[in-house]
C-alpha positions in Angstrom: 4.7 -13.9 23.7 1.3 -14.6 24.5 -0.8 -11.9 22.9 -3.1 -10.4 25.3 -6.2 -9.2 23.9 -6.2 -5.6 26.1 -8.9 -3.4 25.2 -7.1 -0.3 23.8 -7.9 2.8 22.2 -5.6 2.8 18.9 -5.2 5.2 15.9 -3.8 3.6 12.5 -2.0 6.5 10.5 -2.8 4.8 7.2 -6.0 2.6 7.6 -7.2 2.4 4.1 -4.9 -0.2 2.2 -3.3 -3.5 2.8 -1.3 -3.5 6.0 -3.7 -0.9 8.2 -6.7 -2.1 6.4 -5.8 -5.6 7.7 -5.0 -3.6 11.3 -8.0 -2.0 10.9 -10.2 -4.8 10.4 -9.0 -7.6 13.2 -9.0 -4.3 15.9 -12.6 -3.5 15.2 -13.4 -7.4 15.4 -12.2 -7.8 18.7 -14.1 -4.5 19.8 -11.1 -2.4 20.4 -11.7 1.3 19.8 -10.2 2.4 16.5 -9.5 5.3 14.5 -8.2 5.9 11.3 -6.4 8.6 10.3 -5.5 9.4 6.3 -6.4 12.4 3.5 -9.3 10.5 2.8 -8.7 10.6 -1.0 -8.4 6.6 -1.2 -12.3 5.4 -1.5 -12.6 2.8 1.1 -15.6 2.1 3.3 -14.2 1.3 7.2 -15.9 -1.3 9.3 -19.1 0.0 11.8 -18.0 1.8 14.9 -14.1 2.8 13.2 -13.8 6.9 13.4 -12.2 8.1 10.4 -10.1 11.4 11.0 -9.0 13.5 7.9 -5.4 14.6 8.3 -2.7 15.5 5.4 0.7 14.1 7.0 2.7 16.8 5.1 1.0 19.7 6.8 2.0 19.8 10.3 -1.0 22.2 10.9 -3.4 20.0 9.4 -1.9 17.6 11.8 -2.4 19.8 15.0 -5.6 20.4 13.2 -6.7 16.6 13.1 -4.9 15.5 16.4 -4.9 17.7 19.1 -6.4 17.4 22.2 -7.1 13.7 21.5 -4.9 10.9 23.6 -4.4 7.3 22.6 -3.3 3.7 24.1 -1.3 3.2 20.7 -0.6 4.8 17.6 0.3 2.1 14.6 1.9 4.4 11.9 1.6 2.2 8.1 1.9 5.4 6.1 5.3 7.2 7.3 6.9 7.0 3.7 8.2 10.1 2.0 5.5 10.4 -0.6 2.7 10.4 2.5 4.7 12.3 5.2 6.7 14.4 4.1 10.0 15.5 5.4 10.3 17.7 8.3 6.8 16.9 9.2 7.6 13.8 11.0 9.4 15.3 14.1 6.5 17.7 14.3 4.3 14.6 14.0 6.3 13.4 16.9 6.1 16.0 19.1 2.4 16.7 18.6 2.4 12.9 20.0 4.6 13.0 22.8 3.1 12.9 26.4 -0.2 12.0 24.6 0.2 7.8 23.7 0.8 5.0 25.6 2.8 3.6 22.6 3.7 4.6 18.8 5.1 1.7 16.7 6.7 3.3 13.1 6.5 0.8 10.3 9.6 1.1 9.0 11.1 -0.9 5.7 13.9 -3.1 5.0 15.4 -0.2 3.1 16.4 1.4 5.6 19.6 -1.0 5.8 22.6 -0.4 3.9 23.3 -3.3 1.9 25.5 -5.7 2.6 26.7 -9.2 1.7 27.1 -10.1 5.1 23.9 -12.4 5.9 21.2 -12.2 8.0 21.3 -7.8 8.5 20.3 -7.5 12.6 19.0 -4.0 13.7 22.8 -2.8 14.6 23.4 -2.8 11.0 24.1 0.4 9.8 21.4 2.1 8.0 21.2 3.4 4.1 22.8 7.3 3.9 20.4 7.5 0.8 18.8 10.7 0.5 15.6 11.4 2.7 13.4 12.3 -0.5 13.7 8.4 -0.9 12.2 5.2 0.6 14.5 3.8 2.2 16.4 7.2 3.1 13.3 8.4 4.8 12.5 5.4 7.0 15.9 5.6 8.3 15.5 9.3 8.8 12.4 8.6 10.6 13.9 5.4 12.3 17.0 8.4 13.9 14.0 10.7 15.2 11.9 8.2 16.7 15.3 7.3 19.0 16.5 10.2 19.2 13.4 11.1 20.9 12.7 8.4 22.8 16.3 9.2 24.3 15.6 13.2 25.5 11.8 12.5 26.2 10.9 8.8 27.1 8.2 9.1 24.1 7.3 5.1 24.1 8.3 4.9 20.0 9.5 1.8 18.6 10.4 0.5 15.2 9.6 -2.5 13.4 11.4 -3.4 10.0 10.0 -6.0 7.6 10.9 -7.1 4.2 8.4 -8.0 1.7 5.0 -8.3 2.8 2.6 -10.5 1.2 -1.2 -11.8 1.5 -4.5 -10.7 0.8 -5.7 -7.8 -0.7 -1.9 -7.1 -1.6 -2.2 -3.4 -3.3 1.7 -4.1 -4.8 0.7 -6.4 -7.9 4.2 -6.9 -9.7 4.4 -9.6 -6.4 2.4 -13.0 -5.9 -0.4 -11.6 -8.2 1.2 -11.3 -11.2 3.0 -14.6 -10.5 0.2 -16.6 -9.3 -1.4 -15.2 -13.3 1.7 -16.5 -14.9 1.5 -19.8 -13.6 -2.3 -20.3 -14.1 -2.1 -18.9 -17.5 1.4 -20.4 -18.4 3.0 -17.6 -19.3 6.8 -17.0 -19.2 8.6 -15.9 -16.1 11.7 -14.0 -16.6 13.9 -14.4 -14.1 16.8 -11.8 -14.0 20.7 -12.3 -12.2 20.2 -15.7 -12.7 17.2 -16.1 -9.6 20.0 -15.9 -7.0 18.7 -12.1 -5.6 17.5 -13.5 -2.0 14.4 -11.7 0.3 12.9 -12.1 3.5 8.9 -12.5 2.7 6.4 -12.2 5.6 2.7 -12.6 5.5 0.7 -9.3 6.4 -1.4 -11.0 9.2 1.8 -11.8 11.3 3.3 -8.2 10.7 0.0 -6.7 11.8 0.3 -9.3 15.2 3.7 -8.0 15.6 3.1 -4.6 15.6 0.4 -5.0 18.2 2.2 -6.8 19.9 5.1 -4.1 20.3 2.1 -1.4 20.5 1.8 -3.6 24.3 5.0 -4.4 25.3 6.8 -1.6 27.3 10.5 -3.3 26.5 9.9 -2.1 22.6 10.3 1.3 23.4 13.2 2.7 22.1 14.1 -0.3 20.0 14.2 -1.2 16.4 13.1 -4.6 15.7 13.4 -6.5 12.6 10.0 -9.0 11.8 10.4 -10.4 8.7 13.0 -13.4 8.3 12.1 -16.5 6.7 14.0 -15.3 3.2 13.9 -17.3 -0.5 16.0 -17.0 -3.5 14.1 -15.5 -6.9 14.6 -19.1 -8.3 13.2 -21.1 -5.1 10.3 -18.0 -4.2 9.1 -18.9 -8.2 9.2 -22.7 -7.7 8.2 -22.7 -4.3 4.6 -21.0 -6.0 4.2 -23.1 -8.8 4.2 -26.0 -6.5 1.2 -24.2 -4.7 -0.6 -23.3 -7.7 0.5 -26.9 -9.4 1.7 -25.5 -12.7 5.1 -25.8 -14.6 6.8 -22.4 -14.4 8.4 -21.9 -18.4 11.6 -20.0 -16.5 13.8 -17.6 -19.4 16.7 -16.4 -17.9 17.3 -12.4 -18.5 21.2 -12.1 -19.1 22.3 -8.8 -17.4 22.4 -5.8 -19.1 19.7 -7.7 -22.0 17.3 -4.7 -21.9 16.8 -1.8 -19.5 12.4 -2.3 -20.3 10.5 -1.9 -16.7 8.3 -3.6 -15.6 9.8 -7.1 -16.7 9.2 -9.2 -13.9 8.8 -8.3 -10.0 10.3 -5.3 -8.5 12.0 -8.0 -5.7 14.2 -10.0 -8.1 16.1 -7.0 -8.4 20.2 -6.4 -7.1 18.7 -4.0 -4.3 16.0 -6.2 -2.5 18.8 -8.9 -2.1 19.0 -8.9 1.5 17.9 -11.4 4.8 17.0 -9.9 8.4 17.4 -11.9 11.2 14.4 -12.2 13.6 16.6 -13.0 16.9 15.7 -9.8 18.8 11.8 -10.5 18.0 12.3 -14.0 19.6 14.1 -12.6 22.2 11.0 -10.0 23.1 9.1 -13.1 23.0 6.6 -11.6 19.9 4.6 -14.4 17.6 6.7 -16.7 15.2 5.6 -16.3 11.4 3.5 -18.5 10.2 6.3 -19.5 7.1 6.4 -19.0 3.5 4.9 -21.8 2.5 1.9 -21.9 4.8 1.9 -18.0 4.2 1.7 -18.1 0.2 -1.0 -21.4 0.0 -3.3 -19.7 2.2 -3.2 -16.5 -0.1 -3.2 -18.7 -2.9 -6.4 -19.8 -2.2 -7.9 -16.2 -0.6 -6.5 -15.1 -4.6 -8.7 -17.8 -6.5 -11.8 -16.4 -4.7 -10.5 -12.8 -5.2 -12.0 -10.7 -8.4 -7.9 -10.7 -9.2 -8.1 -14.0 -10.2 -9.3 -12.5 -14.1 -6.9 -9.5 -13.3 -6.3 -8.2 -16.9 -2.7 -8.5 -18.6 -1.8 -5.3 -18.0 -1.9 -3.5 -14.4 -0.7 -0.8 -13.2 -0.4 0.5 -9.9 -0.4 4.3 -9.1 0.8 4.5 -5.6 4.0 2.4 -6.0 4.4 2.3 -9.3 4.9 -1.4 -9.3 2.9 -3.2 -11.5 3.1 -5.9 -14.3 2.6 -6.0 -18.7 1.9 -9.6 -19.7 2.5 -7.9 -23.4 5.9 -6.3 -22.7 6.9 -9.4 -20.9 6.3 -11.7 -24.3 8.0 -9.5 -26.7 11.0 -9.2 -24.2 11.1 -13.3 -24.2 10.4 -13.4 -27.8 13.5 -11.7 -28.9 15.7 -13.3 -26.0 14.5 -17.0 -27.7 15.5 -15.5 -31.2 19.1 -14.7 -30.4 
């Protein structure tokens, strides 16, 4: 579609990190009225002009608290996962919304889908029965009472699903950081299942255009849309950034079963992120085309060299998703796989 740049009074739930810090950011540049709401218990300074509401997402009354009385054009949700909101929070969050927005997009997740073998998943799929205490279990929890909803009201929800999301200021580090430090530092990459686990990979500008782009288009309501497709084996995703960076990857194969140690290599060469969306419906609503992997990963590549992550140390950890990287652990693991 071609993006219109509407003037719109929008609230990020989120706002602090990554994908609503990126929301956050090209809003108040194009002098749209913004508001962020979160517990405020991540330090982050938000640009001049952006209101920052405190709001805990698993207290409805804090919620009623935060939120009532106020109306908006769109509501971007970035933080409706299980360890932020809760469980039967979210339909109260819904209802405190309803009649109030012009639009509410739900970031929802990839794991929401119930695996399959059968290549690319489309948004008819059906969705993961996990329990809603988990990831992927709560964003297809959340996914039912946005539509269910939207059904018995008309409240204008809609759902986009991405994959992986990459770019800068990344806060998952097991991803392209930790590889891009591998291959400057020519370290070891173990590559686990042989490097055949598959993703979708999309860069975090073009999910943040997406969403805004649903946030404006009145056919999204009601709909779940998947917005991440261009997809890349463990193997190719590995070579494909090496060729970027324009170092030799030193590859060891991890032979299943070898050794149960976490965190050996990133959380997406794993059995369970082995999955492709397609992106038909997206063309079909006429939102913007991704940029690509390969323009998407050089263009972060080079945002990362001029990042203070460039001299990340060889540890990192990260508390929120629990997905970060150990240099050390890595080397002893390929140590005693080269001594068998």
């Amino acid at each position: 579609m071609s993006y219109r740049v509407l003037r719109v009074k929008t609230l990020i739930l989120g706002g602090s990190t990554f994908v609503g810090r990126r929301l956050v950011d090209q809003l108040s540049r194009e002098g749209h009225e913004v508001a962020v709401l979160n517990r405020g218990r991540t330090a982050s300074s938000l640009p001049d002009g952006v209101e920052r509401i405190v709001g805990d997402r698993t207290s409805t009354e804090s919620m009623r608290s935060a939120l009532g009385g106020t109306e908006w054009d769109a509501v971007i949700d970035v933080s409706g996962f299980v360890m932020a909101a809760g469980g039967g929070e979210f339909e109260d969050l819904l209802g405190l919304l309803d009649g109030t927005v012009g639009a509410y997009v739900f970031v929802s997740s990839i794991m929401a889908y119930e695996p399959s073998g059968v290549m690319p998943w489309q948004e008819d799929a059906p969705t993961t029965q996990d329990p809603v205490t988990t990831y992927g279990g709560f964003k297809a929890h959340a996914e039912r009472a946005i539509l269910e909803r939207h059904a018995a009201t008309g409240f204008p929800g809609s759902v986009a699903r991405p994959a992986a999301i990459y770019g800068p200021d990344n806060n998952i580090h097991d991803m392209e950081t930790a590889m891009f430090l591998r291959l400057r530092r020519g370290l070891p990459i173990l590559l686990p299942h042989e490097g055949l686990v598959t993703t979708s990979y999309g860069h975090v500008d073009d999910l943040c255009l997406n969403l805004r782009e649903m946030a404006q288009l009145p056919a999204a309501a009601g709909q779940i849309v998947n917005v991440t497709g261009e997809g890349a084996s463990a193997r190719a995703w590995t070579l494909l950034l090496a060729g970027i960076v324009g170092a030799e990857p030193d590859i060891v194969e991890v032979p299943t079963g070898f050794t149960d140690a976490k965190p050996l290599y990133g959380h997406l060469f794993g059995t369970k992120h082995h999955g492709i969306l397609s992106v038909a419906k997206a063309a079909d609503l006429g939102l913007t085309v991704e940029r690509g992997i390969r323009r998407g990963y050089a263009e972060t590549y080079e945002w990362f060299c001029s990042s203070a992550l460039v001299d990340a140390p060889d540890l990192l950890s990260d508390p929120v998703w629990g997905a970060g990287y150990d240099f050390g652990l890595e080397a002893d693991v390929v140590a005693a796989l080269r001594a068998r």
